[in-house]
SEPA-517040 format. One record per residue (C-alpha): residue number from 1; residue in three letters; x, y, z. Coordinates in steps of 0.2 Angstrom, whole numbers, padded with zeros to 4 digits. Last residue first. Layout:
# SEPA-517040
+---------+------+-------+-------+-------+
! koldren ! bake !  east ! north !    up !
+---------+------+-------+-------+-------+
!     NUM !  ala !     X !     Y !     Z !
...
+---------+------+-------+-------+-------+
//
This chain:
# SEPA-517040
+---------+------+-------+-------+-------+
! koldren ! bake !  east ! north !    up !
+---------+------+-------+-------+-------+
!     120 !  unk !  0161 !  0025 !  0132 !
!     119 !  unk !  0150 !  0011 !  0120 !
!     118 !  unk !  0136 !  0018 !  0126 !
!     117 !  unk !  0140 !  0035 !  0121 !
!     116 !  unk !  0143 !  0032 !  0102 !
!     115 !  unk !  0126 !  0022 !  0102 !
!     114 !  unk !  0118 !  0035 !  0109 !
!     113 !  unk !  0127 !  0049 !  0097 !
!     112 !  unk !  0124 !  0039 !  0083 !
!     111 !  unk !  0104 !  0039 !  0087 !
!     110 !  unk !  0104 !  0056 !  0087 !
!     109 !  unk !  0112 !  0058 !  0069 !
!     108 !  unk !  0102 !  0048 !  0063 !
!     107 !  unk !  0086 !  0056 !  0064 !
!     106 !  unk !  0076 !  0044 !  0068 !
!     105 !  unk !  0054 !  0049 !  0061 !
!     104 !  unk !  0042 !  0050 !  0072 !
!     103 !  unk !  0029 !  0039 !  0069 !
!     102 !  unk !  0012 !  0047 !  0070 !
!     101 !  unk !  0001 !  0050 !  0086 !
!     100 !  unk ! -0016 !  0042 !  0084 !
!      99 !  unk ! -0027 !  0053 !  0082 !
!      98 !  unk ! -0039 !  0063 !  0097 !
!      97 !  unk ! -0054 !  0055 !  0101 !
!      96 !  unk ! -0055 !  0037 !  0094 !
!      95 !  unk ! -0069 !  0028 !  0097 !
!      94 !  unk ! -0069 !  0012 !  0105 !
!      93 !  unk ! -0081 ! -0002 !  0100 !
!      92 !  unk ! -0095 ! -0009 !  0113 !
!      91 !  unk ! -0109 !  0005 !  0110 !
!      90 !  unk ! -0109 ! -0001 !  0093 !
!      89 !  unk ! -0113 ! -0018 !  0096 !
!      88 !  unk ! -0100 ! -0033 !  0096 !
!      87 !  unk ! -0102 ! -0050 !  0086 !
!      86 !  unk ! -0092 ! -0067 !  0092 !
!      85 !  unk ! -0076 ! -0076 !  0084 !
!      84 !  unk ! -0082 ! -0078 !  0066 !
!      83 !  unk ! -0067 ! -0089 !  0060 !
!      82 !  unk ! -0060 ! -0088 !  0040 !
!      81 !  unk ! -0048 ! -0099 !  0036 !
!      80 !  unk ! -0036 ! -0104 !  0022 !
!      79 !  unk ! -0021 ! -0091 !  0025 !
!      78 !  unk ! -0027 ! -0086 !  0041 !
!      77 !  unk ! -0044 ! -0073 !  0048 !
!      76 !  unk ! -0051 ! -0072 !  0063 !
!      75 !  unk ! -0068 ! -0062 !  0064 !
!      74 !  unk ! -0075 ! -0049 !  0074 !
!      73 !  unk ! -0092 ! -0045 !  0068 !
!      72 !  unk ! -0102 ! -0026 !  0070 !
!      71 !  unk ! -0121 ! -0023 !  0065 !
!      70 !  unk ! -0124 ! -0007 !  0065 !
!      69 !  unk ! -0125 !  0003 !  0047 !
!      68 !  unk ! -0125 ! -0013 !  0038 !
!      67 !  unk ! -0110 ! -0026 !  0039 !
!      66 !  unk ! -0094 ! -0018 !  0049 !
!      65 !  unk ! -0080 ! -0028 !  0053 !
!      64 !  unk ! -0066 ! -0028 !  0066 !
!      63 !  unk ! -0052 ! -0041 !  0062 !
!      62 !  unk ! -0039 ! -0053 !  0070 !
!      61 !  unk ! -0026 ! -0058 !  0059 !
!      60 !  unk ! -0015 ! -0073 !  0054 !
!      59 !  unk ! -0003 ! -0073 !  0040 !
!      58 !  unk !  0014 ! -0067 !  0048 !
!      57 !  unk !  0007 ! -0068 !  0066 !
!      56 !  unk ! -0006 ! -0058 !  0078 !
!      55 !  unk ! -0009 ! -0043 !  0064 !
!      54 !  unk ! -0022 ! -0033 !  0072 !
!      53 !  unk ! -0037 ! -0027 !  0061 !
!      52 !  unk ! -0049 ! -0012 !  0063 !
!      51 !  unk ! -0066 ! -0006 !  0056 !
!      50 !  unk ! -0065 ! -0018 !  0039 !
!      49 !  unk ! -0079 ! -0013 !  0031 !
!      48 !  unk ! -0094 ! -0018 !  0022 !
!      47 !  unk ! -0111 ! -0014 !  0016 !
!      46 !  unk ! -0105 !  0003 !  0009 !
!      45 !  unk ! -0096 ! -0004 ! -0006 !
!      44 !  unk ! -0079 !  0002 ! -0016 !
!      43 !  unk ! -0073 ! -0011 ! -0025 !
!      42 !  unk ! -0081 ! -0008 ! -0044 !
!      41 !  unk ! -0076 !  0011 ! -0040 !
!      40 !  unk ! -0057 !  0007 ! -0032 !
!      39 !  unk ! -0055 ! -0007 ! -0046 !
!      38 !  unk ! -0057 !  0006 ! -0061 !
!      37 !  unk ! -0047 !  0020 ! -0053 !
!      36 !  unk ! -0032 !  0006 ! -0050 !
!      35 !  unk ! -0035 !  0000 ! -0070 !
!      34 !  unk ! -0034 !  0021 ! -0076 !
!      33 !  unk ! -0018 !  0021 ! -0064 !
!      32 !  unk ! -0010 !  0006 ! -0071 !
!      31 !  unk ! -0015 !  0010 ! -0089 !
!      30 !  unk ! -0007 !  0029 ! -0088 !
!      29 !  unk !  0008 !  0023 ! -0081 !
!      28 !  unk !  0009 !  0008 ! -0093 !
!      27 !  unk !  0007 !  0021 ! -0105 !
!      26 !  unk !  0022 !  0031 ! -0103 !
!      25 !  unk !  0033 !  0017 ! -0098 !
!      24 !  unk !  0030 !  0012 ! -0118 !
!      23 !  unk !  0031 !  0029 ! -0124 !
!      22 !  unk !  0048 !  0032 ! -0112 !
!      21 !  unk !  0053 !  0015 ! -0121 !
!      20 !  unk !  0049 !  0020 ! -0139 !
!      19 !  unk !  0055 !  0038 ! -0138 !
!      18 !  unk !  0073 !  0029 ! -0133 !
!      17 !  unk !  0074 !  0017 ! -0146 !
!      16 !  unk !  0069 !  0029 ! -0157 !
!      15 !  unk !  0084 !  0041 ! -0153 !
!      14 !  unk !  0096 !  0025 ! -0152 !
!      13 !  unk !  0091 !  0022 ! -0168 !
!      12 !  unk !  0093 !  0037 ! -0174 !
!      11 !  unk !  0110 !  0038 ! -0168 !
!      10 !  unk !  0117 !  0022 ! -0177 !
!       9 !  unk !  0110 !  0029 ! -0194 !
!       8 !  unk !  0122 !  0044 ! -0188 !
!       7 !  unk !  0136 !  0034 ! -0184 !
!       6 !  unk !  0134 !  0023 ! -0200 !
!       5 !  unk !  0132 !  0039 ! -0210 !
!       4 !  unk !  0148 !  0045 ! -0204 !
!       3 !  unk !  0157 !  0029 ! -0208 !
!       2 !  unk !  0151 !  0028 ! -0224 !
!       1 !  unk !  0159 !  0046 ! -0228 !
+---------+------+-------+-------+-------+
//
């Protein structure tokens, strides 16, 4: 008889243990997303925005930003540094027409059978 009531006590506490942490990831969910919502309205401007940016090395950019309605500033950007490298107008930038085709993804299969027949 005590050993049954060990096992059971043993049980409950597994079963609270349980609630407690799908409680606790529960409302980390729901505090991550109420902090992401938060951040996107206090962050969200239309002043400024980054237009285009090309990644030249692991922390070194060179960027496309717009300040006002037409005023356009290409800037370098590192780790430390920050470098306006000259101002464009609007008739200067590119617009894209038709989108930019996505990634396809590899199907494995195919790229087997390449390597399978290069090795022949």
């Amino acid at each position: 008889m005590i050993l049954l009531s060990s096992a059971g006590e043993s049980f409950f506490q597994l079963i609270f243990a349980l609630f407690v942490f799908v409680g606790v990831l529960a409302l980390t969910a729901f505090v991550t997303k109420w902090i992401a919502g938060y951040q996107k309205t206090v962050g969200a401007n239309k002043n400024l925005e980054i237009i285009e940016a090309i990644r030249l090395s692991n922390n070194k950019f060179v960027q496309i930003v717009r300040a006002g309605e037409d005023k356009y500033f290409v800037v370098a950007t590192g780790k430390d540094e920050v470098t306006l490298l000259g101002e464009l107008s609007s008739s200067q930038l590119k617009e894209l027409d038709e989108p930019v085709e996505s990634i396809q993804p590899v199907d494995f299969k195919t790229v087997l059978e390449k390597l399978s027949k290069k090795q022949k």
